[in-house]
DODREN-12995 format. One line per 8 residues: for each residue x, y, z of N, C-alpha, C. Coordinates in pm, 1 decimal, decimal comma. Layout:
! DODREN-12995
X/Y/Z/X/Y/Z/X/Y/Z ~ ... $
! end
This chain:
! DODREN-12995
84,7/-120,5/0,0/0,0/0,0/0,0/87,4/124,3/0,0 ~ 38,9/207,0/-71,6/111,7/339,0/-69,7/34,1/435,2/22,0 ~ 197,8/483,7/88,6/147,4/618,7/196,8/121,7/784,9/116,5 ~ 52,3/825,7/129,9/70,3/930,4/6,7/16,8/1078,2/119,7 ~ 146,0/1161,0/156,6/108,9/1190,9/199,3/29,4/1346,5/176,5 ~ -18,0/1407,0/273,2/-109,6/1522,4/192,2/-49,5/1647,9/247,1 ~ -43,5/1779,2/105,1/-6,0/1916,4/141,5/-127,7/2014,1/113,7 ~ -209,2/2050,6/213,4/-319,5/2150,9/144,4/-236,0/2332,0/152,4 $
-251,5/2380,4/68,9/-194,0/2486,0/74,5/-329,1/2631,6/48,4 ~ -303,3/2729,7/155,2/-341,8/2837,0/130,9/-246,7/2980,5/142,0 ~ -279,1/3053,7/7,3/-172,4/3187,6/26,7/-56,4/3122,9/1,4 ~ -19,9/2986,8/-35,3/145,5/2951,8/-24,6/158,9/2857,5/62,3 ~ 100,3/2883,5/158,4/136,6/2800,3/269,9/61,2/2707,3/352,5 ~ 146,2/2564,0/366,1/115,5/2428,1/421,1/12,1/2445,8/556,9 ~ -139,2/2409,7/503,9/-196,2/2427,8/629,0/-299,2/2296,7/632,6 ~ -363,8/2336,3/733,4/-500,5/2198,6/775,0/-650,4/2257,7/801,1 $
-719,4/2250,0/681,9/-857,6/2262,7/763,0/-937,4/2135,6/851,2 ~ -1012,0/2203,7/933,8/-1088,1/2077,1/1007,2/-1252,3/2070,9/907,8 ~ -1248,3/1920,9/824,0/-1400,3/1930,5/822,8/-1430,5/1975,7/719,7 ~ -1326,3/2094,2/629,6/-1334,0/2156,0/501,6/-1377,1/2315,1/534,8 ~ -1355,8/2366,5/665,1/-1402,5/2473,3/737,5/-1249,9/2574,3/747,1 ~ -1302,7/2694,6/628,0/-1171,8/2765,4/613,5/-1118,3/2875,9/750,5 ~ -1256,8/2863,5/837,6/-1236,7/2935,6/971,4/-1158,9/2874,3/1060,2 ~ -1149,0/2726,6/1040,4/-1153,3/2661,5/1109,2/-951,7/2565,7/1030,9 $
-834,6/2665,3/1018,0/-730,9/2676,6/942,0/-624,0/2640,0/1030,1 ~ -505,9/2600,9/1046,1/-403,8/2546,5/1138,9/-284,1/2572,5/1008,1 ~ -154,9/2697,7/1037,3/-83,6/2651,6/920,3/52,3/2590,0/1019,3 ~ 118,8/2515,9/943,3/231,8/2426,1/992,5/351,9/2468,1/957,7 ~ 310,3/2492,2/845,5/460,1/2538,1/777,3/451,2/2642,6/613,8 ~ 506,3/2750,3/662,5/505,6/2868,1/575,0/587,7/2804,3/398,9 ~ 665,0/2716,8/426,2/728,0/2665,0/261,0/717,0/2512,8/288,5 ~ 581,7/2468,1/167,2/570,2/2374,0/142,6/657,2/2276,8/116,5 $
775,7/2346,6/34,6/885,0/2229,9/-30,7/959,7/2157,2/101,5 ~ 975,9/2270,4/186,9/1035,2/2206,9/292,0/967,7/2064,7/333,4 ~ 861,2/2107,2/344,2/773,3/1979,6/384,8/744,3/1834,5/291,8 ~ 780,6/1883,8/161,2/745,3/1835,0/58,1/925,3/1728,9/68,0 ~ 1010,0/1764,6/101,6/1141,2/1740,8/112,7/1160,4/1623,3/192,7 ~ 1098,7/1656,8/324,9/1125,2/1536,1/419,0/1020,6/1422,4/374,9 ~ 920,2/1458,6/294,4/856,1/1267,7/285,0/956,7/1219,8/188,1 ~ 1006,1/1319,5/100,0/1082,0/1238,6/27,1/1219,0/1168,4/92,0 $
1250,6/1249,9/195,5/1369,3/1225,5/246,9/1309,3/1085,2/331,9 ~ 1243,0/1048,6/339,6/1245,9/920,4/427,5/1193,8/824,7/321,7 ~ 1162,2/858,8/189,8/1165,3/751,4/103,8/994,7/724,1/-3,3 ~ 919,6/854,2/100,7/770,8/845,1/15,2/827,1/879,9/-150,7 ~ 709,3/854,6/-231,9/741,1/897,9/-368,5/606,8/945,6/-418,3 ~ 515,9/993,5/-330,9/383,8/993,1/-389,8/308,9/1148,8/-289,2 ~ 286,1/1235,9/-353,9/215,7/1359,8/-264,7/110,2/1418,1/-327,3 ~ 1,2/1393,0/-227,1/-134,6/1442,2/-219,6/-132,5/1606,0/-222,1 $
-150,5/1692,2/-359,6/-117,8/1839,1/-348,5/-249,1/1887,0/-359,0 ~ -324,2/1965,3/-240,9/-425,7/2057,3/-257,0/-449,1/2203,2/-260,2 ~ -497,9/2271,0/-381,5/-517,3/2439,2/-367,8/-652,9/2447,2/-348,8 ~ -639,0/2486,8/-210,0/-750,7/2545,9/-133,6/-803,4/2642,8/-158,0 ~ -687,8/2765,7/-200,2/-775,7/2881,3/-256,7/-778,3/2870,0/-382,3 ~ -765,7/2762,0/-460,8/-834,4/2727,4/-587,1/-952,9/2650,2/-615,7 ~ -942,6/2597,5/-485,8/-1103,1/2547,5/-459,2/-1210,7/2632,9/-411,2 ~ -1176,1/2744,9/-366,8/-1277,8/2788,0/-334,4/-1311,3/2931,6/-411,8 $
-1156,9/2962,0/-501,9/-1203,4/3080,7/-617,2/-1269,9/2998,4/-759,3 ~ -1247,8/2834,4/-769,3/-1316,9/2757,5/-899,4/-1244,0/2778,3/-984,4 ~ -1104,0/2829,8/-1004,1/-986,5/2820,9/-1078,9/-847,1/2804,9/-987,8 ~ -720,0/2711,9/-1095,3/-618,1/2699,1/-964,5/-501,9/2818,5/-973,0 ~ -509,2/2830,7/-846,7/-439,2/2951,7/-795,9/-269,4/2913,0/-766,3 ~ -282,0/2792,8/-682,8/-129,9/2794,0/-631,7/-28,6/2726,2/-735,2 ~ -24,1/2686,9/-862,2/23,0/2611,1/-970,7/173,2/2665,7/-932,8 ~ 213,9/2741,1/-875,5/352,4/2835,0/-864,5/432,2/2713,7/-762,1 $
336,8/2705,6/-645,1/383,4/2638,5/-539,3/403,4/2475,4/-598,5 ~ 316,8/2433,7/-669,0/336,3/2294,3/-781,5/450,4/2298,7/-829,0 ~ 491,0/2366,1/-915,4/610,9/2416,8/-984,6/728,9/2415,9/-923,6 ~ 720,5/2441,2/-806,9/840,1/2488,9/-698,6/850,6/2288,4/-661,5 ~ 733,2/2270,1/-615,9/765,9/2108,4/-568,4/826,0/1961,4/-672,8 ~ 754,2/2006,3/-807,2/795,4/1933,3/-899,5/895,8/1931,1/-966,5 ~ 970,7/2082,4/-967,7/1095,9/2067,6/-1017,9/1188,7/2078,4/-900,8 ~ 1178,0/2090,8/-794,7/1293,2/2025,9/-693,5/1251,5/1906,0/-625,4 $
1194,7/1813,1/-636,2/1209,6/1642,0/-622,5/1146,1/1570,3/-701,8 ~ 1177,6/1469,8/-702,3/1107,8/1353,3/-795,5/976,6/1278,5/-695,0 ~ 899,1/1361,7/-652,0/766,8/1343,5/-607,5/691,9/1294,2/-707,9 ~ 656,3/1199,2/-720,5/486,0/1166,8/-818,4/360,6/1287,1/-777,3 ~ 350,3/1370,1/-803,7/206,0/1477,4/-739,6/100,7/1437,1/-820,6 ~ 14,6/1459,9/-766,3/-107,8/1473,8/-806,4/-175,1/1611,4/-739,8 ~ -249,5/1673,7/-794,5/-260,8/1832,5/-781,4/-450,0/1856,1/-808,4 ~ -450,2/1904,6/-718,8/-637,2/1914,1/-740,0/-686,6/2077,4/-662,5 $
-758,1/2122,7/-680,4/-829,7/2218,0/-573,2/-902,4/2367,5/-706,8 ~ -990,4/2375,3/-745,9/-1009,0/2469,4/-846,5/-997,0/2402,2/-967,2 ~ -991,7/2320,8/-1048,2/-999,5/2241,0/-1183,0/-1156,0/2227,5/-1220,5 ~ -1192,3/2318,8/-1280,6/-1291,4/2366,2/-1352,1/-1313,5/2369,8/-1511,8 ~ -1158,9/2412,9/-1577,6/-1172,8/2412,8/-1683,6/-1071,7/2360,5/-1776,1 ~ -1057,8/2326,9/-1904,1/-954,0/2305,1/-1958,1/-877,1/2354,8/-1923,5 ~ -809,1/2504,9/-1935,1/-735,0/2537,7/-1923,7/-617,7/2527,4/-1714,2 ~ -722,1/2491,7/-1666,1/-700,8/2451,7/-1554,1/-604,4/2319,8/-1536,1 $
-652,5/2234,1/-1633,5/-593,6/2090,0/-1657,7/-473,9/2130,9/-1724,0 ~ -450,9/2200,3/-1815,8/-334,4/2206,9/-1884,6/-204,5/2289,1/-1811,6 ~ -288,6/2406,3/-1732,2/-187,4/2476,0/-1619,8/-136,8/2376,0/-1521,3 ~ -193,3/2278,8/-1473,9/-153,4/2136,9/-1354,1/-51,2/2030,3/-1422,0 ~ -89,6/2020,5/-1530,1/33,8/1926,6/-1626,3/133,8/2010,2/-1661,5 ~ 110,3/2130,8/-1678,0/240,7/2194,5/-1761,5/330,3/2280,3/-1633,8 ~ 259,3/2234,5/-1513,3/343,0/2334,9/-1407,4/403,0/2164,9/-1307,0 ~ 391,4/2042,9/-1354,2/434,6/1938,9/-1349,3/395,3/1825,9/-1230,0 $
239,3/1808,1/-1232,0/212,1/1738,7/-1180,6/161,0/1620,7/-1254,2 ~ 158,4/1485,4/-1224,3/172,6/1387,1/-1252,0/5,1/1367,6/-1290,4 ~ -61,7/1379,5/-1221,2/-178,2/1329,7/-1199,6/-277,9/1491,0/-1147,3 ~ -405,0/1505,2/-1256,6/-490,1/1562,6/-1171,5/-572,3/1554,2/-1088,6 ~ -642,1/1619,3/-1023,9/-716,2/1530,5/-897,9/-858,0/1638,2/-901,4 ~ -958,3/1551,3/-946,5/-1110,3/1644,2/-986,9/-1179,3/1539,0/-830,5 ~ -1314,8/1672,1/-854,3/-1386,6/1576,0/-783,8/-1544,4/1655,1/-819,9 ~ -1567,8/1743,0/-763,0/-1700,2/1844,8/-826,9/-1725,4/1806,0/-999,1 $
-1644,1/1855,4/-1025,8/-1723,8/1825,1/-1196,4/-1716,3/1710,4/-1213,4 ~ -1700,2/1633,9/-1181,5/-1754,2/1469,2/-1273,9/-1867,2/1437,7/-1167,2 ~ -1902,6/1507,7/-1049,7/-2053,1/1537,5/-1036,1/-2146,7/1586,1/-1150,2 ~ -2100,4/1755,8/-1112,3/-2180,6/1858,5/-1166,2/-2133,6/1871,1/-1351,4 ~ -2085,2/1817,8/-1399,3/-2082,6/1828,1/-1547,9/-1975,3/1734,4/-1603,3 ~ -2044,5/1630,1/-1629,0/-2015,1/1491,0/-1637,4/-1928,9/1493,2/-1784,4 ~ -1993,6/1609,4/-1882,2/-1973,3/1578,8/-2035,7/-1859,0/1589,4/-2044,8 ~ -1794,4/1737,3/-1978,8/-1669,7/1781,5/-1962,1/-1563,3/1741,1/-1897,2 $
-1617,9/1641,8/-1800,2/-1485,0/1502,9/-1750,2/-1460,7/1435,9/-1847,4 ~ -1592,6/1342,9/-1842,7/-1571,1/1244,9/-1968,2/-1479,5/1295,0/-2093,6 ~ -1511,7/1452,6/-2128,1/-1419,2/1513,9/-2238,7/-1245,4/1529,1/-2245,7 ~ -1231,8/1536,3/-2046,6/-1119,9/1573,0/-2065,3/-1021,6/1460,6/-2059,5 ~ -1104,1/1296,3/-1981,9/-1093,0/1165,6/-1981,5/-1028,5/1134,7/-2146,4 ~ -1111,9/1163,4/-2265,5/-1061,6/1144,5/-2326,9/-913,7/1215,1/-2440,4 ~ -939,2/1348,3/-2408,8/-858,3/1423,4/-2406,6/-699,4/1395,3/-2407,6 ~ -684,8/1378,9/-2268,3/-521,4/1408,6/-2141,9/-525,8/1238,1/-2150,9 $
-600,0/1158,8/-2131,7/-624,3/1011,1/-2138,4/-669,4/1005,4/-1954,3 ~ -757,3/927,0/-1938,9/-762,1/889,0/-1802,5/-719,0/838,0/-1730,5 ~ -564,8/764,6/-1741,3/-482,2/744,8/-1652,8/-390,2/833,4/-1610,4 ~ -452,3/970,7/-1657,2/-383,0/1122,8/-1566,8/-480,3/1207,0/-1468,0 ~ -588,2/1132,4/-1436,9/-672,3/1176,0/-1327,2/-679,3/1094,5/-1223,4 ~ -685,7/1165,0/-1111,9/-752,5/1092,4/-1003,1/-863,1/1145,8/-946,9 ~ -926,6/1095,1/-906,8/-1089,4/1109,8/-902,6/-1121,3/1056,0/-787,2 ~ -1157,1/1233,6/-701,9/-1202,8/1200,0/-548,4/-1331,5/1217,2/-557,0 $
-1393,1/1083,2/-447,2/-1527,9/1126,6/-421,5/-1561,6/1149,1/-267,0 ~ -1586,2/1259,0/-255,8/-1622,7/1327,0/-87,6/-1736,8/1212,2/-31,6 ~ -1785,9/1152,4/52,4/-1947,3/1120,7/49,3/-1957,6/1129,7/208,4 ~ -2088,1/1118,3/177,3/-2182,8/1139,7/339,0/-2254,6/1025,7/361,9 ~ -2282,1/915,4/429,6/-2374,7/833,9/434,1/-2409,8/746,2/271,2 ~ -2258,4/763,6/204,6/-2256,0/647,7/72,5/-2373,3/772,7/-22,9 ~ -2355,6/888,4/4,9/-2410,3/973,5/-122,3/-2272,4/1085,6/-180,7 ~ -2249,8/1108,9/-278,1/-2201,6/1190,2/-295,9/-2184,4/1317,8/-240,5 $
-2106,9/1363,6/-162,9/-2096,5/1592,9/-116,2/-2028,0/1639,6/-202,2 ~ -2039,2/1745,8/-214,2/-1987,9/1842,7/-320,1/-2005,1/1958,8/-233,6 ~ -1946,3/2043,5/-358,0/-1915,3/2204,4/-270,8/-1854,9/2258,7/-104,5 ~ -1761,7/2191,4/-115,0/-1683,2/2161,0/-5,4/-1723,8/2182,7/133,1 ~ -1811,2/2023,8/55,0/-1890,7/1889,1/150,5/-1995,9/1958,2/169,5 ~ -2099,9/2082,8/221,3/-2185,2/2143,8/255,1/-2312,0/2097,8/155,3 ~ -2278,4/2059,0/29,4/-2460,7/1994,9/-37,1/-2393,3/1906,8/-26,5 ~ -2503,4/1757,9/4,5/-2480,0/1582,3/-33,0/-2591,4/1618,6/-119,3 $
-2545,9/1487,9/-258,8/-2639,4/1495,4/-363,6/-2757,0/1376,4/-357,7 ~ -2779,0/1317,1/-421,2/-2862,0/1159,8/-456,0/-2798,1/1113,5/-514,1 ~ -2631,2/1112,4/-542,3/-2557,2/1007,0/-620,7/-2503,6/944,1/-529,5 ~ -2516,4/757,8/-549,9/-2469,9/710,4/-469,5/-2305,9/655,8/-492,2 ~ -2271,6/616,0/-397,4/-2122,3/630,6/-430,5/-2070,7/509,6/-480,6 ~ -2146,9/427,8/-497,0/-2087,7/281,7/-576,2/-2164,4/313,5/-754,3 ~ -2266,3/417,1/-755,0/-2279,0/395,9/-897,9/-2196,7/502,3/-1003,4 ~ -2137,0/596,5/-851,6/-2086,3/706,8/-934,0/-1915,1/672,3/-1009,7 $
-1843,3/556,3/-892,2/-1741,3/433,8/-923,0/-1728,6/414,2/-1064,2 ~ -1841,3/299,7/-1041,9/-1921,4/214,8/-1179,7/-1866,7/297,8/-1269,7 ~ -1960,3/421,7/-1319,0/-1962,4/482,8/-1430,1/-1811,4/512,8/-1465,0 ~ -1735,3/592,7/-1378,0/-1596,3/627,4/-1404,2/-1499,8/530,3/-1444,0 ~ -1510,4/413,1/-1416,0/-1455,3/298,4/-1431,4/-1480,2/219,6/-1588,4 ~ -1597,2/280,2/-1618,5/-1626,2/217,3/-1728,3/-1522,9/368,7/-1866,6 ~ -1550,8/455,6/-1841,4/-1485,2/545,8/-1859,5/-1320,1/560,3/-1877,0 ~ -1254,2/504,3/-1800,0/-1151,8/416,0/-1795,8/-1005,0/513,9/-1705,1 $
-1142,3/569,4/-1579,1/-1040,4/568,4/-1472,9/-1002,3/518,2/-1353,3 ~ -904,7/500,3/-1337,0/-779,4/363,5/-1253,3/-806,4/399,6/-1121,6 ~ -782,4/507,8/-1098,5/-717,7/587,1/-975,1/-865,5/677,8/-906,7 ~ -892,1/620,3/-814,2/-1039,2/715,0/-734,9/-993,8/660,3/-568,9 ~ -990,7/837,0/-533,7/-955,2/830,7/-362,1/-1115,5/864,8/-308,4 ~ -1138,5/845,7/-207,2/-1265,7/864,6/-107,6/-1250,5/886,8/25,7 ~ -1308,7/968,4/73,1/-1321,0/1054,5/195,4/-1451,7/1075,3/276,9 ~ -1455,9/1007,2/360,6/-1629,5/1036,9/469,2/-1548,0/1143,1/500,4 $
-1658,0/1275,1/439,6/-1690,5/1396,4/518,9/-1650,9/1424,7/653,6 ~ -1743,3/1274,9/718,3/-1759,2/1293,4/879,1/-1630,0/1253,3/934,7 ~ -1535,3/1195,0/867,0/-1452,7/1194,8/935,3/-1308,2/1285,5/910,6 ~ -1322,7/1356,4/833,6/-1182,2/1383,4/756,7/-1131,2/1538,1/846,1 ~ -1028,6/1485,3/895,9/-959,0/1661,2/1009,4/-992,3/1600,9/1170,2 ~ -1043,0/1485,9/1142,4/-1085,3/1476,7/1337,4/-1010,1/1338,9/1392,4 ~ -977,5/1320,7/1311,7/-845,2/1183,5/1382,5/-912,7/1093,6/1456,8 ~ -1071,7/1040,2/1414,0/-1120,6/958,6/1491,2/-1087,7/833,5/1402,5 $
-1106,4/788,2/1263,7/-995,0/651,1/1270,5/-1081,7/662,3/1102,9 ~ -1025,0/595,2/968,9/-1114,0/596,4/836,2/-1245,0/478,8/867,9 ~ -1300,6/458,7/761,1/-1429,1/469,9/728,2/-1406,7/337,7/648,7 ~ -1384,8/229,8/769,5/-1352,3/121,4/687,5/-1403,4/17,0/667,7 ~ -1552,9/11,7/692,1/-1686,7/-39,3/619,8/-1702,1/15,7/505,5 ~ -1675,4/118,5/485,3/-1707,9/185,3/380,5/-1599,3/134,1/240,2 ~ -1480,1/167,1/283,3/-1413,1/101,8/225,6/-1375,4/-46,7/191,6 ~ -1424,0/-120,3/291,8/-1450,9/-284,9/247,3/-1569,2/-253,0/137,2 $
-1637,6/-235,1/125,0/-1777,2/-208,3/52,1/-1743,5/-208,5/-92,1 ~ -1642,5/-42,8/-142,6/-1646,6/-12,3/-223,9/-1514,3/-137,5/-326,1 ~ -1431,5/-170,5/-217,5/-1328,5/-293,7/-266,2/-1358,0/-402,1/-323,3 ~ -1455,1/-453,0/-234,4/-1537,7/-599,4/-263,5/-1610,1/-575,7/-403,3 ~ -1709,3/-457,6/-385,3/-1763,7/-444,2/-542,6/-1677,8/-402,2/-663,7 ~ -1572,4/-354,4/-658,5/-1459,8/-293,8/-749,1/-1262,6/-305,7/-719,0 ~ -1271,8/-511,5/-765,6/-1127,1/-518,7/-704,4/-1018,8/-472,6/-787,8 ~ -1044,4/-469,1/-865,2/-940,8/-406,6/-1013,7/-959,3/-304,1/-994,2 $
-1001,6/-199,1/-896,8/-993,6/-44,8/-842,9/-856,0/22,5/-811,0 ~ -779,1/77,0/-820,2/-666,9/149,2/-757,8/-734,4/250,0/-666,6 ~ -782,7/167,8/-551,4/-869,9/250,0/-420,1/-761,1/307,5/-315,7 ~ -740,0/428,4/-331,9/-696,7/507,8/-189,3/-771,0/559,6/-92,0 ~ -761,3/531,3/-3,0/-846,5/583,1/152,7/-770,9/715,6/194,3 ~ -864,1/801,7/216,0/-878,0/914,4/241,2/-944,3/956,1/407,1 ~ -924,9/1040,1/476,4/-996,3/1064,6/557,6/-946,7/1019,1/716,4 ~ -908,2/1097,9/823,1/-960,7/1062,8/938,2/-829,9/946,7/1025,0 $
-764,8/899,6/913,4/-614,1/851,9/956,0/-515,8/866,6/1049,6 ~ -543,9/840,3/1196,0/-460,7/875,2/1286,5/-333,5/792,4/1343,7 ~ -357,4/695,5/1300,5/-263,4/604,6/1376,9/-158,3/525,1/1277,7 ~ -51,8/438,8/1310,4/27,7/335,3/1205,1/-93,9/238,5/1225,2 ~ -145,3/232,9/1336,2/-265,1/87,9/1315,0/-354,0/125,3/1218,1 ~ -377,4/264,6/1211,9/-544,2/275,9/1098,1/-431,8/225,6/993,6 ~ -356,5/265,0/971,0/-237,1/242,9/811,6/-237,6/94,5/783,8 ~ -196,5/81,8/916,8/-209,4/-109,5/870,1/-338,7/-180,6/843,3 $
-435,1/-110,2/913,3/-590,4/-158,0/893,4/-632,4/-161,6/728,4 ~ -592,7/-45,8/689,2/-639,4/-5,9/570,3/-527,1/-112,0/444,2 ~ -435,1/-124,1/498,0/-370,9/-232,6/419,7/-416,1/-373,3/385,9 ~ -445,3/-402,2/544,3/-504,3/-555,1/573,0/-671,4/-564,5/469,9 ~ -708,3/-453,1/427,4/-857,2/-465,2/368,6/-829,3/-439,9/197,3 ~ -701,7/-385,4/178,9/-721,0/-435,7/13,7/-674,8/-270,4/-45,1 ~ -616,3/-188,7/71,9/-609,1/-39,6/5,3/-537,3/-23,7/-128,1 ~ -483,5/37,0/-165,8/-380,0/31,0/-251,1/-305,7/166,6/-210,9 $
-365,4/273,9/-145,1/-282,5/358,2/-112,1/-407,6/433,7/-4,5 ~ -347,3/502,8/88,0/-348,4/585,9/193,5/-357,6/738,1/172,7 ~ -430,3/818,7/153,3/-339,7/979,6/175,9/-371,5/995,0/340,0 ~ -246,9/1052,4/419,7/-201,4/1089,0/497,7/-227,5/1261,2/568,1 ~ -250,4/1306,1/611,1/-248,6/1457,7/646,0/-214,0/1505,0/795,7 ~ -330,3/1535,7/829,4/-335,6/1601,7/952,3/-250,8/1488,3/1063,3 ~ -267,0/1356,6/1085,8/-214,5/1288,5/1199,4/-64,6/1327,8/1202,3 ~ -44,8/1340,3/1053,4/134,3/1385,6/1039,3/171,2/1537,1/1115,3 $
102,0/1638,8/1072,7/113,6/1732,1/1122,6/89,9/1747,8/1265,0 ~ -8,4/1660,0/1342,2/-16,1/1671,3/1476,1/61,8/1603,3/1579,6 ~ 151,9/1517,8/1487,0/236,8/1399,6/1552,7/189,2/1263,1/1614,4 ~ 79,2/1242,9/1529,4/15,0/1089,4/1535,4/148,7/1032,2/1458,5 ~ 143,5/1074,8/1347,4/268,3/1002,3/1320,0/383,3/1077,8/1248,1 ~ 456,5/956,2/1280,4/569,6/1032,2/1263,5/653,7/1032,1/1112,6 ~ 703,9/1110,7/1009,8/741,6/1077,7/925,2/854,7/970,0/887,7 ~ 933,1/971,0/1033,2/1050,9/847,8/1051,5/937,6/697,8/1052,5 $
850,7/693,4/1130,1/716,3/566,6/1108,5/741,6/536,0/970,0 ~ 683,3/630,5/932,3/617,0/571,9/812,0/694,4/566,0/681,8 ~ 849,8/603,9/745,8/964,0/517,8/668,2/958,4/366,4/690,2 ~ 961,1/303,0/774,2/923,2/147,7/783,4/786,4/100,3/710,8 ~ 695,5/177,2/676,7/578,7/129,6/622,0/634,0/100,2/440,4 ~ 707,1/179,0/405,9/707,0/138,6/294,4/756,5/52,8/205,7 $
! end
């Protein structure tokens, strides 16, 4: 299983919301790369990159701070937060991230995933789905829709993307442990999935839990920053 760990960035700088609540902000560290430096330095190869204030202006803002991380290490990124439009997708590849990371529009305007699926090819997306009670949230998490979260899978899969991370709402910023009914669920129905667990990750035991059930990768955040764990740990995990 891969540890992948996560950088949300606002203004530049490495922070944590609780819950998806921008009032509600913790920053850790003013230069991302720094931070971006030591997973590599203990041997990760994989980083969860979020623009927060590109998620919440609906275009991406921090592509600078991408830029800065991708051309000083050989990080695999994947880069998400504000990807709205073509030109959004092409600023995330050309400022050198590996992988984009949507999640709202292949809700809210399906034609234009599917478009860009075929486009960039779909083994350059990753595709998060937020959910609440196995329905789809959107709009950072505040509406749940009527899509349920095994048919919204299905469809993307048929579509022919690899890579889909998932996150209970209810748990994600509160270090009470992932959502791993949920995730047996979505495994069992979709084993040829490249399923990463998202959300709520506090311990090396949730890490190993999530291994023992079929993960294929982990993103990591807040427990790191609070010293659940430790980045020397989770040099032995890999």
């Amino acid at each position: 299983m891969q540890i992948i760990p996560a950088i949300d960035i606002i203004e530049g700088k490495c922070v944590r919301l609780t819950q998806g609540d921008y009032s509600q902000k913790t920053i850790y560290n003013e230069h991302p790369l720094e931070v971006a430096k030591q997973f590599e330095g203990v041997g990760l190869t994989r980083l969860h990159l979020v623009d927060l204030d590109g998620a919440k202006a609906g275009s991406v803002k921090n592509w600078k701070v991408l830029e800065t991380i991708a051309s000083k290490t050989s990080l695999v990124i994947d880069f998400g937060g504000g990807i709205k439009q073509e030109k959004d997708v092409q600023i995330v590849f050309e400022s050198g991230a590996a992988l984009a990371t949507v999640g709202s529009i292949a809700v809210k305007d399906e034609a234009t995933f599917v478009l860009w699926l075929q486009q960039f090819g779909a083994e350059k997306f990753l595709l998060g789905a937020d959910v609440k009670d196995e329905k789809i949230a959107i709009g950072g998490w505040l509406e749940t829709t009527d899509v349920w979260i095994y048919d919204f899978i299905e469809k993307y899969i048929q579509h022919g993307v690899q890579q889909i991370f998932c996150t209970d709402v209810s748990k994600d910023g509160k270090l009470e442990g992932p959502s791993i009914d949920l995730y047996k669920n979505i495994i069992s129905k979709f084993p040829e999935l490249h399923f990463i667990a998202s959300g709520g990750v506090s311990s090396m035991e949730d890490l190993d839990e999530l291994q023992n059930i079929g993960c294929s990768g982990a993103i990591v955040g807040k427990a790191i920053y609070e010293g659940r764990i430790s980045i020397k740990d989770l040099k032995f995990e890999i």
